[in-house]
N, C-alpha and C positions, 0 to 999 in steps of 0.2 A: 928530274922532271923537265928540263930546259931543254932542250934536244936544237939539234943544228938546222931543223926542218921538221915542216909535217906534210905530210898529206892526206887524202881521201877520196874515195873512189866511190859515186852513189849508182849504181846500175841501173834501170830501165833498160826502154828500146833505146834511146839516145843519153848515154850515162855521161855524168858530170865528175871532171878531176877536178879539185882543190889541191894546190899545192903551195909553199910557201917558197920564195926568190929571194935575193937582195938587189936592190935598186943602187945600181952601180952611182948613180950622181949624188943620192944621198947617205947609202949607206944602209939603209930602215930596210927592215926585213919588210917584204911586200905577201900579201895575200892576193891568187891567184886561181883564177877558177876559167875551165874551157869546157866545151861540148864536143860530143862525139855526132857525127853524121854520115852513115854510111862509113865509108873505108877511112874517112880523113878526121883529125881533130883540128877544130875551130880554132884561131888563135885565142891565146885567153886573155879573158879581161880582168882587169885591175880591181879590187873589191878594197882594198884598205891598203894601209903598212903603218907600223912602230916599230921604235926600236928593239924589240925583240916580238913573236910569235911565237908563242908557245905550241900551240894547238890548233886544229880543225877539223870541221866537221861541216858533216852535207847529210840534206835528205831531202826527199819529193816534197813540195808544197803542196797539201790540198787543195789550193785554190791553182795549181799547174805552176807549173817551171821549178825552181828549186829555192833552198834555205839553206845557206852557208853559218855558220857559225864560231869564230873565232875568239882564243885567251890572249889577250898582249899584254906588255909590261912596257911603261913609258922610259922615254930616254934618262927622267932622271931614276928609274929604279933600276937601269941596265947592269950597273953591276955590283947590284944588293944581292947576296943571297936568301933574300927574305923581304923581295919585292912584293909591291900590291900588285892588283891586275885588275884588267877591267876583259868583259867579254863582250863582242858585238857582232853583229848579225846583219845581212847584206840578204836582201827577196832580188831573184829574177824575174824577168817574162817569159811568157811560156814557152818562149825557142831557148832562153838561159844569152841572149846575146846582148840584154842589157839588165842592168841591176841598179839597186835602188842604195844611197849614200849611206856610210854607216852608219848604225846608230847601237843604243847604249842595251845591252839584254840588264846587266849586272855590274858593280865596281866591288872588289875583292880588298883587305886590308894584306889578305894572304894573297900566295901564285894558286892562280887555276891551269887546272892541266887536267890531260885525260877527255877531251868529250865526247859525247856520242849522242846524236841526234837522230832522233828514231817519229815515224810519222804514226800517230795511233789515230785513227778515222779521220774528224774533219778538224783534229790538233796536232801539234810539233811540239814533241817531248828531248829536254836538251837535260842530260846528268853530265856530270861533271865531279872533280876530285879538287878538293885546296887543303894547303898545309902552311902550317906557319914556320915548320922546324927547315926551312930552305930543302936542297938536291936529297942530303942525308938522309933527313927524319925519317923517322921511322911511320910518323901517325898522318891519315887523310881523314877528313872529313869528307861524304859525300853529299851532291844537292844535287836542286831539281829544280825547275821552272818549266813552265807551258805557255806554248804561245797558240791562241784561240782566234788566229785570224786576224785581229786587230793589236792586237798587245801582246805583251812579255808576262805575266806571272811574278810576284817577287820569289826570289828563289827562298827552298825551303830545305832545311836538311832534314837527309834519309837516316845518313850516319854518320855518329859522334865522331871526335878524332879517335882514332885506333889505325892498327895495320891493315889494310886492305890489300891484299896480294891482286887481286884481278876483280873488274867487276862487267857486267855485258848489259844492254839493255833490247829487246824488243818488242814491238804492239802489233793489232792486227787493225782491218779496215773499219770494226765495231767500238775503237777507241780503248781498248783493253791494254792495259803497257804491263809490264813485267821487268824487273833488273835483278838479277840475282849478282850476288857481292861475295867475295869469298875472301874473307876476315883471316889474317896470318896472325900465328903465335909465336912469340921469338925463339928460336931453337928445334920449332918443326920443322 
């Protein structure tokens, strides 16, 4: 689940990359987020870094500009395989050219990984995967949290620990969210 980088791509007229860097002076992986305008992309701005990045994710704010959402693992879990994690979330303006300091969605005893942040009408639906069995394991638990314009949601799980091979999430403008999971059996 720990992977060398992430990124994400949220499309509109003027689409937003999240990507993840390392910050040559200190080493922390950084989160990074730029705009498209016309033919050119914007320099990107700075949204967070820890010592590792697991994960990222993007979607349209209802209230306009964007919602980023990242998994990190602090310097002292950097090389546990079976670090905690915390996930935090950064709001733009509605050009995406400044954004707002991070703060806390969720703290994880387990790693988070996997998220996808999907816009259902006038809320921000963020799932996500954690495991306690480190890169190996076999088993994720899935969860959930909603952010209603003001706040975070405490996260709730969808699904127990088990195999999850793949899971998708999407909503439409009427706040309807959907994620279908598709649950692995060892040997199929």
């Amino acid at each position: 689940f720990y992977e060398a980088g992430s990124l994400d791509v949220t499309g509109q007229a003027k689409p937003l990359l999240v990507f993840t860097g390392t910050d040559s002076a200190t080493g922390e992986m950084t989160v990074l987020a730029g705009v498209r305008s016309g033919e050119r992309w914007a320099a990107p701005v700075k949204l967070g870094a820890a010592a590792g990045v697991v994960s990222v994710a993007s979607a349209p704010n209802p209230s306009g500009g964007w919602m980023v959402v990242w998994s990190e693992i602090s310097q002292a879990d950097a090389g546990n395989p079976y670090p905690s994690s915390s996930i935090k979330y950064s709001i733009s303006n509605a050009e995406g050219t400044a954004w707002t300091a991070p703060a806390a969605v969720a703290a994880s005893p387990q790693a988070t990984f996997d998220l996808k942040l999907v816009r259902a009408g006038s809320r921000v639906l963020l799932l996500y995967l954690s495991t306690a069995e480190g890169p190996l394991g076999d088993n994720q638990s899935l969860h959930a949290a909603d952010w209603d314009g003001t706040r975070w949601s405490n996260p709730r799980e969808l699904v127990s620990a088990r195999p999850v091979e793949s899971y998708d999430a999407t909503a439409n403008a009427a706040g309807m969210a959907l994620a279908v999971v598709s649950l692995g059996q060892a040997g199929l």
